[in-house]
C-alpha positions in Angstrom: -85.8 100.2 42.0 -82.9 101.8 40.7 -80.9 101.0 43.8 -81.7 97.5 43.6 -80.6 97.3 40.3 -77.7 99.0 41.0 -77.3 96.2 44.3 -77.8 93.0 41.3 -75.5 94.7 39.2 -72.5 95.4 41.5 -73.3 91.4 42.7 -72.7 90.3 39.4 -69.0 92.2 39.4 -67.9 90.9 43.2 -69.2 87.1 43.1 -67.2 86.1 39.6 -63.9 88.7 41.1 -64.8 86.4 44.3 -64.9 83.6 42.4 -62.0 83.8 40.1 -59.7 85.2 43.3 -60.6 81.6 45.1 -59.5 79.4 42.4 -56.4 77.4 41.8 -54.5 78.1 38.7 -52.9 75.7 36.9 -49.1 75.5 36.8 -47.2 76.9 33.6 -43.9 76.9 33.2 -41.6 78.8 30.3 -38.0 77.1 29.7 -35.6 80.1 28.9 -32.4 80.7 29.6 -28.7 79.5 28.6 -26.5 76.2 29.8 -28.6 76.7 32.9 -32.2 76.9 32.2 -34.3 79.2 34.0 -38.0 78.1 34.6 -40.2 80.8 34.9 -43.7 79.8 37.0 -47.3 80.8 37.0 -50.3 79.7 38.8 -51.7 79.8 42.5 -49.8 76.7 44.2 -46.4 75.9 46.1 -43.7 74.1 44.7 -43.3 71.4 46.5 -40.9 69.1 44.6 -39.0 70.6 41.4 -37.1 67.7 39.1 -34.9 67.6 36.3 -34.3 64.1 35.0 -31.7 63.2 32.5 -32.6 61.8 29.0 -32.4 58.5 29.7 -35.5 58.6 32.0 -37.6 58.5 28.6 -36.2 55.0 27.5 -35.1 53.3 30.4 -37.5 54.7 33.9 -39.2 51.8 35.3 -41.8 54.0 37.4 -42.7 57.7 37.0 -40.7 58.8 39.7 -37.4 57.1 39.1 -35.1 58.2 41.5 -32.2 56.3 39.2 -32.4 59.3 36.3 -32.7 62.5 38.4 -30.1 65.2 37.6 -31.2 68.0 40.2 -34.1 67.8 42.5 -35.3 70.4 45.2 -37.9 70.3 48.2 -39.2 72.7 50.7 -36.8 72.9 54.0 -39.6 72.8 56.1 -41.4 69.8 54.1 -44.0 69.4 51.6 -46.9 70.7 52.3 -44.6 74.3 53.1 -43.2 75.4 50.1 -42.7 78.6 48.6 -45.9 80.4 46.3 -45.3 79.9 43.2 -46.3 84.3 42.7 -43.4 84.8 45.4 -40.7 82.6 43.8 -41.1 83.1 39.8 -38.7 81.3 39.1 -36.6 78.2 39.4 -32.7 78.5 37.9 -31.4 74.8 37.3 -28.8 74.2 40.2 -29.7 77.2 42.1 -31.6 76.1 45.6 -33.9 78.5 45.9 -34.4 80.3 49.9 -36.1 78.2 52.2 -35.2 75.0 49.6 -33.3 72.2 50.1 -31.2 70.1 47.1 -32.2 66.2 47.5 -30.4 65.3 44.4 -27.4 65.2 44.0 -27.0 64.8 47.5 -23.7 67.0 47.7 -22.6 69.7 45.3 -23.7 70.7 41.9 -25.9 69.2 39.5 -24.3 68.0 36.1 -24.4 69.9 33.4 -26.8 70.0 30.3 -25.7 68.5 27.6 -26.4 70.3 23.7 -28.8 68.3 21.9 -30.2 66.1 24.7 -34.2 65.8 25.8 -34.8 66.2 29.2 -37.3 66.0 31.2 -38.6 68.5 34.1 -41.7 68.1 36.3 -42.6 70.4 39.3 -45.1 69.0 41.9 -47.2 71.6 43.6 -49.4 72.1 46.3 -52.7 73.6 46.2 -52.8 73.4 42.6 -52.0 71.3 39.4 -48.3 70.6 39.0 -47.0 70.8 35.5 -44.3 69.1 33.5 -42.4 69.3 30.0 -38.8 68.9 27.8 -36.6 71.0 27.1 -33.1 70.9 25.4 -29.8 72.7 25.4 -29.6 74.3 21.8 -27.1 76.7 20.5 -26.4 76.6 24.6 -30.0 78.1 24.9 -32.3 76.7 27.2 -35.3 75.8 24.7 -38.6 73.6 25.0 -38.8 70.4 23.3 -41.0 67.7 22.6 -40.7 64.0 23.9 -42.8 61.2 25.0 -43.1 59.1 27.2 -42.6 57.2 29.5 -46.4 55.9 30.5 -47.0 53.3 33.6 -50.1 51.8 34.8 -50.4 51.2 38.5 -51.0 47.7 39.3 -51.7 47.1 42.6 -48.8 49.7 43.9 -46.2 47.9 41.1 -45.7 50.6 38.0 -45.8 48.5 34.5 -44.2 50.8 31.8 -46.9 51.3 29.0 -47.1 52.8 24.9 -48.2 56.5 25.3 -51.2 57.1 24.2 -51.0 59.1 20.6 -52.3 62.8 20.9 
């Protein structure tokens, strides 16, 4: 008797440990840093897409993904579906291509720099997990979160309609 309860209550240690060891994490992501703001990761996915966009992409995107407002955008060499862990790579430095990355935008050289004051915008796309996404602005040239809003779109029929945001 003993060493079946002893069996149940070791079970009820492993499974959860199990449990909690097979499941993704969330992405998180803490904006510190100076001019260039370093963006340090948690969770279990890979990045597979990391953008900055400038702050004109709140006012004036016309679909989430507008190429037209990018500042600095990275990708996985070997594609999408191949980037690095988000455990193994920590941490994303803006303008700094991280091993086994590759810089999409801009398409040659550095990205521009931060201005003090301004919103911006960063999102990073993971695999295997849920990707995460904030502001941040350059104050007292310190890398600091912000708030912002916006912009919303509705998918209609594959054509992106900008939106209000909802109020939270």
């Amino acid at each position: 008797m003993v060493a079946k309860i002893r069996l149940l209550t070791t079970l009820g240690f492993i499974l959860p440990a199990l449990f909690l060891i097979g499941c993704e994490r969330s992405t998180s992501v803490w904006v510190k840093g100076g001019t260039a703001p370093v963006f340090s990761l948690s969770g279990s996915g890979e990045v597979a897409i990391f953008t900055v966009f400038s702050p004109d992409y709140m006012t004036k995107a016309e679909k989430l993904d507008d190429e037209n407002f990018v500042l600095w955008k990275i990708k996985p060499s070997a594609g999408y579906l191949h980037g690095t862990w988000i455990g193994k790579l920590r941490s994303i430095t803006y303008g700094v291509v991280p091993p086994d990355y590759v810089q999409e935008k801009p398409t040659v050289g550095i990205p521009p720099p931060l201005m003090e004051g301004q919103i911006y915008f960063y999102f990073v796309e993971t695999t295997n997990a849920p990707g995460a996404g904030g502001y941040f602005e350059i104050k007292n040239s310190r890398a600091v979160p912000a708030t912002g809003s916006g912009p919303c779109f509705l998918d209609d029929h594959g054509k992106s309609i900008r939106i209000p945001c909802p109020k939270i």
